[in-house]
N, C-alpha and C positions, 0 to 999 in steps of 0.2 A: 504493500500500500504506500501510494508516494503522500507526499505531503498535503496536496491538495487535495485527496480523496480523503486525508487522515482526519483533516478539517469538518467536511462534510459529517461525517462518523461523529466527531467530536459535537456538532450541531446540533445533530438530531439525537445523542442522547442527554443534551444539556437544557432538558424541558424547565429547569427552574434555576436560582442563582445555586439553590443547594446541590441541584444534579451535577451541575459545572463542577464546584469543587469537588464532591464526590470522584468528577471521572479525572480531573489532575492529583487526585489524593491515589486514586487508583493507579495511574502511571508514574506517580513517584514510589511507590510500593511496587511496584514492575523492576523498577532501576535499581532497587535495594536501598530505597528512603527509611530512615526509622522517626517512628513516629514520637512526640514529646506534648506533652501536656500542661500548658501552663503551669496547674496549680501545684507542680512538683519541681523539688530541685533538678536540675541540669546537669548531670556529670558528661561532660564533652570529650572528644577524640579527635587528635588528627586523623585526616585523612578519612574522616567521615562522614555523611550526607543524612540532612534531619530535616524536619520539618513537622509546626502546629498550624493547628486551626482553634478559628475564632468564630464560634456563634454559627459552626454548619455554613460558614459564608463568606468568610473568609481564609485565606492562607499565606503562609511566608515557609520558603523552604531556601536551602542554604548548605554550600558544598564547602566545609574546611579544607583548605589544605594543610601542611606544616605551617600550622599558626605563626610563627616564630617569621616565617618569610611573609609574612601579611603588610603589602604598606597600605592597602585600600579596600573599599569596597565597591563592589560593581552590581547595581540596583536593576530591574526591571517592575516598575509596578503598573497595573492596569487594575479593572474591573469587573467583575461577575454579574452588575445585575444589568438591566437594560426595560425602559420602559414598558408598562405592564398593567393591568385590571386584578385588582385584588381583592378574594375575597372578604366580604364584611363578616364581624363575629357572628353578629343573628343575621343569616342568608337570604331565608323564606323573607319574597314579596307575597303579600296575600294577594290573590289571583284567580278568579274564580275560573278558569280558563288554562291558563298556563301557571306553569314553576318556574318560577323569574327568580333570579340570584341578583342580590343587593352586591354592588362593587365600590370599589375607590380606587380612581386613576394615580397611578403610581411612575412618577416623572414626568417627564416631557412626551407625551403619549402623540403620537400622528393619527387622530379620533379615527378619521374616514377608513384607515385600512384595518380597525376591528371590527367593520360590518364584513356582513356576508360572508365570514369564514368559518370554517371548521374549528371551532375551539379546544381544548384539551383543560387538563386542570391537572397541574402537577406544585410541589413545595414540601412543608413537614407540617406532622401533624402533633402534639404533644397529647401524650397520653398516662393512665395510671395502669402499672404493671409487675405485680409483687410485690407492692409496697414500694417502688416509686416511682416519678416522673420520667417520661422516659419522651426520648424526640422521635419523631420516625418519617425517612421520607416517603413520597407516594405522588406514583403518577398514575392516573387512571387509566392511562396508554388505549386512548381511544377519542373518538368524537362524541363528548361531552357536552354542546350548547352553540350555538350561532346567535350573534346579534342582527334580526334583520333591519333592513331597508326600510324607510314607510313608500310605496310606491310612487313614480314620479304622479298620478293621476291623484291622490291626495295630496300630495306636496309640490308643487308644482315649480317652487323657488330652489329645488334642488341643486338646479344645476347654475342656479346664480347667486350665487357664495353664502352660503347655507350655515348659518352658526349653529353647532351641535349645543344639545342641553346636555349638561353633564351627567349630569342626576336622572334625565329620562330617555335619551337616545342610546345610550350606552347600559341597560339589561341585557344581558344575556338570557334566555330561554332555555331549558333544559326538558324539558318534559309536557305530558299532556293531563296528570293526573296531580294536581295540588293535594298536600298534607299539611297536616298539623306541623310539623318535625321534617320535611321533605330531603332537605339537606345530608342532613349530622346522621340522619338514616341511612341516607346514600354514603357517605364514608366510614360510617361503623360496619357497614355490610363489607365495602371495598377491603378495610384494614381486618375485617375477620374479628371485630371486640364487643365487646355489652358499649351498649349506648353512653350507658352512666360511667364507663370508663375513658371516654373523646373529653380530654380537659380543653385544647385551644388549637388552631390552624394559624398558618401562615402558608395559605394555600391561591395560585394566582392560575389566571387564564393564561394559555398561549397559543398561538397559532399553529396549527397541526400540518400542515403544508411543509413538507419535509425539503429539505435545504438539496441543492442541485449545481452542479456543474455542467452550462449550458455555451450554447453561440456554434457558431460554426467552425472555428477553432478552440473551443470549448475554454474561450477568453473571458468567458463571466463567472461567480457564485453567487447563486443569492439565497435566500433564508430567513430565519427569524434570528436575531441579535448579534448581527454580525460588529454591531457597536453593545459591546464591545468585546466579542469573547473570541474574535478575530484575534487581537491583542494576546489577548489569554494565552491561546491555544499556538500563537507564533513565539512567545516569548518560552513557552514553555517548548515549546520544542529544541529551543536555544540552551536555553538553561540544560535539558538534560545532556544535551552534546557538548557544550563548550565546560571549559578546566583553565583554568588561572594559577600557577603555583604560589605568585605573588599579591592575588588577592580573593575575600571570602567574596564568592558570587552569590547572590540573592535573589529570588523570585518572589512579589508581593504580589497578590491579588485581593481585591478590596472590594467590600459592598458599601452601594448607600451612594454612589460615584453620583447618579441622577437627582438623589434629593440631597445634596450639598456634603455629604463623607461627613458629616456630624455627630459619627456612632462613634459607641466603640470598636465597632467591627468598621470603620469608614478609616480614610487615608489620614484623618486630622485625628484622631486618636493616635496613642502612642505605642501602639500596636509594633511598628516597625523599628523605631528606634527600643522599645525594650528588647526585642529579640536580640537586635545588635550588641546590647548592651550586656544581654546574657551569656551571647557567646565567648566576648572577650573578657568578660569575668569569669567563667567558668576555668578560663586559663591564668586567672591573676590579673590581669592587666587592672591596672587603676585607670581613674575619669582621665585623667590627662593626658595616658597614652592614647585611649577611647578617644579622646577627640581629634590626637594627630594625625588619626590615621582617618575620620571623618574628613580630614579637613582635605585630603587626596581623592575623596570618596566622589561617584558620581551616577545619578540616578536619571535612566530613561522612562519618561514616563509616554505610554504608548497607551495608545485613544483613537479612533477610527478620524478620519479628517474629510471632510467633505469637497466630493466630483464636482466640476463643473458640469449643471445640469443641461444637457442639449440643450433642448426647448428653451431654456432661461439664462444665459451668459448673462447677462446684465444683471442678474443677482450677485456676481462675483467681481474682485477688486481684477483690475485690466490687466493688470501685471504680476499677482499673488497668486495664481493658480493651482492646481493640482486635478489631475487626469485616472482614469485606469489603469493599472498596466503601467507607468510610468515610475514604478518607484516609490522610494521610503519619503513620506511627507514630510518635513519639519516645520513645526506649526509656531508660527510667530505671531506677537501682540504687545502694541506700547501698554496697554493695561493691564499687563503681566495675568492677563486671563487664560495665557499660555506663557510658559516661565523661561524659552527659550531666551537667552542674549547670546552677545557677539561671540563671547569666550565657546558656551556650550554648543552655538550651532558649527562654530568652526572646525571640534571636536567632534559629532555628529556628523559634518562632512570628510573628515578625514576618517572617520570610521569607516562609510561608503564607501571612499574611494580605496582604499584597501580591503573590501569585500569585493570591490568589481560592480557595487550595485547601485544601479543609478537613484537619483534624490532630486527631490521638490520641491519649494519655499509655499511658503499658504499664508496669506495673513487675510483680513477679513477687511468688506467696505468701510470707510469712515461712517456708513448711515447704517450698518448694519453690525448690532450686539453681537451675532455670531456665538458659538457656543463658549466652552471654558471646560478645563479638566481639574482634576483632584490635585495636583502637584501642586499651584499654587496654597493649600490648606495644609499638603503636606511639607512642606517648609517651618512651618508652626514647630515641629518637634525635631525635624532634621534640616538644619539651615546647610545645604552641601549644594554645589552645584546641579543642575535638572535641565535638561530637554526637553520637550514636548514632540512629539513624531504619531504618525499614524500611515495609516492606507485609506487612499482615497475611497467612496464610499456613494452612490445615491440614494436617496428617500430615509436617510439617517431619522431614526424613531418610528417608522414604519416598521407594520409587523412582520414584513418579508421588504430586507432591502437586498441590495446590489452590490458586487463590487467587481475589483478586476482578479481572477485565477492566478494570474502569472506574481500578481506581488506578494504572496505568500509565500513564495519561494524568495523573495527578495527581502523579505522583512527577516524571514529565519536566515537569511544570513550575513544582513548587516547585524544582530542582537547574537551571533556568534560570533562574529570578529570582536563585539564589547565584551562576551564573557571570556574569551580567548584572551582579553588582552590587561593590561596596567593602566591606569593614570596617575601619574603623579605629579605634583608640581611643586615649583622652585621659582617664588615670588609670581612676577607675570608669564612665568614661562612654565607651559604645560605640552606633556610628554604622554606620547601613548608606546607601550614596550610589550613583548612576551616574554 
């Protein structure tokens, strides 16, 4: 399986942000990851490979080498979850007719493309189980509910810029036969438990329309969340393959990236920097060695970046572009909504240009907000130099978007030549070495 089919694979089994980490928990248990626990001591090893999770939803995993030759560290973080319909604690809409499920849009949602499709409903469920609480994921691995349409013949302004209700366009339907208990019924049945044993869900919709390698030179993929688990799934293929003798490489994924990283499982908690901080205490190291080798340290933060859209160029700045197929984005912004400057993108380009992979500047119109990643929030706990990078993308927060096949292969190997490789610096002058 080459990488872009790996991707696909990786897609369609990552029905929620839980499933995602599940299946990179799963392939670092493949490569001989051992697993750690917050709430226990840390006894560490050279030359060995760990990795925790946070809250089912997040993860950071992390290759020692001979600590002792450590001058840095070498960051990738990105994000698991991606706009979404969630459902409510009490589900049942009363309905004399249909079993309508109560939601709450969750992020920056693109309304129009959760009509008319095949829905699913995957996440975790918390339950009571021998005396105690216990979490469990669950996808129902099937089609589960559709939000229809009202037809254009009742609606007639449909097709002339139609503002969605949030609160009543956006039901999903599931069935013909309303209950009392409709819901919590239907998932006690699915988990195999007594009713009275379902304590809470964090259970969301998602589009069932399974991700694909398309085109005529099979130059596209598209799917559901490819903002951002594109990211994910290339950084982590990086990480498993690349080795640094002279610095600890890092893989962060993060939840919460869409409603501002404000958790503690999100990029602005200190999630990342304790882990760091555990490692090199686990070998002695006091705060002040801790920060000198921070101060070397450099973190990609990788986020899907947005295509120029055919049909609409003149939503995009004349000369900031980024394309399909063209390469590793590096996404820039004077509002530091993207954290790139001079130093880090010139670093970022010289990383490219010794992978052989070509690169694309992006920056947004003066009239247009444009989006923002977690890296700006993650500076809060780790002030170290940051990039911002992505793969071009169309219909970004749409529940089936787009992108280009060929940069996947381009992304995994600019984020190998970083893990493969040193930074260090010496006043204004910085060095990349193996």
């Amino acid at each position: 399986m080459n990488y872009r089919e790996g991707f696909v694979d990786f897609l369609n089994k990552s029905s929620s942000t839980y499933h995602a980490v599940s299946e990179v928990e799963r392939q670092l248990i493949e490569a001989g990851f051992i697993k750690l626990k917050e709430n226990t001591t840390w006894m560490l090893e050279n030359n060995r490979y760990y990795y925790v999770v946070r809250n089912q939803s997040s993860l950071i995993a992390f290759k020692i080498p001979e600590i002792a030759n450590v001058k840095s560290v070498n960051i990738i973080a990105s994000h698991t979850d991606s706009p979404s319909l969630k459902i409510k604690p009490v589900a049942d809409i009363k309905d004399s007719q249909y079993n309508r499920i109560n939601v709450e849009i969750y992020g920056g949602a693109l309304l129009s493309t959760w009509l008319d499709k095949p829905l699913g409903i995957a996440g975790r469920v918390t339950l009571k189980e021998h005396g105690a609480i216990v979490s469990r994921l669950v996808d129902f691995e099937k089609d589960m509910a559709i939000i229809p349409n009202v037809a254009i013949h009742q609606n007639r302004e449909a097709n002339n810029g139609y503002k969605w209700d949030k609160q009543i366009d956006l039901l999903p339907i599931m069935g013909l036969k309303p209950g009392e208990d409709y819901f919590n019924d239907l998932l006690s049945k699915k988990l195999q438990i007594d009713k009275k044993d379902l304590l809470a869900h964090d259970l969301y919709f998602y589009n069932r329309q399974k991700a694909r390698i398309w085109g005529e030179n099979q130059e596209f993929i598209s799917g559901g969340k490819l903002d951002n688990l594109e990211s994910v799934y290339t950084s982590l293929q990086a990480f498993l393959s690349g080795y640094s003798t002279n610095s600890l490489n890092v893989l962060a994924v993060f939840d919460h990236e869409e409603i501002g990283s404000m958790t503690k499982q999100g990029m602005a908690s200190s999630f990342l920097i304790d882990v760091i901080e555990r490692v090199f205490s686990s070998f002695y190291y006091v705060n002040s060695d801790i920060k000198a080798i921070l101060a070397n340290s450099f973190l990609i933060s990788a986020d899907n970046a947005h295509a120029v859209h055919p049909n609409h160029p003149e939503m995009y700045d004349s000369t900031n572009q980024s394309y399909l197929n063209k390469g590793v984005v590096i996404k820039t912004s004077a509002a530091q909504r993207y954290v790139s400057d001079a130093i880090t993108i010139a670093i970022a380009k010289e990383l490219c240009q010794k992978a052989e992979v070509p690169y694309q500047l992006f920056a947004n119109r003066n009239d247009s907000r444009g989006g923002a990643t977690q890296a700006a929030v993650g500076t809060i706990h780790l002030p170290i130099n940051m990039v911002d990078v992505g793969l071009a993308q169309l219909a970004m927060h749409s529940t089936y978007e787009t992108a280009g096949s060929y940069d996947i292969d381009y992304m995994i190997d600019f984020m190998l030549e970083f893990y493969n490789s040193t930074i260090t610096v010496d006043d204004n002058r910085y060095f990349i070495s193996k």
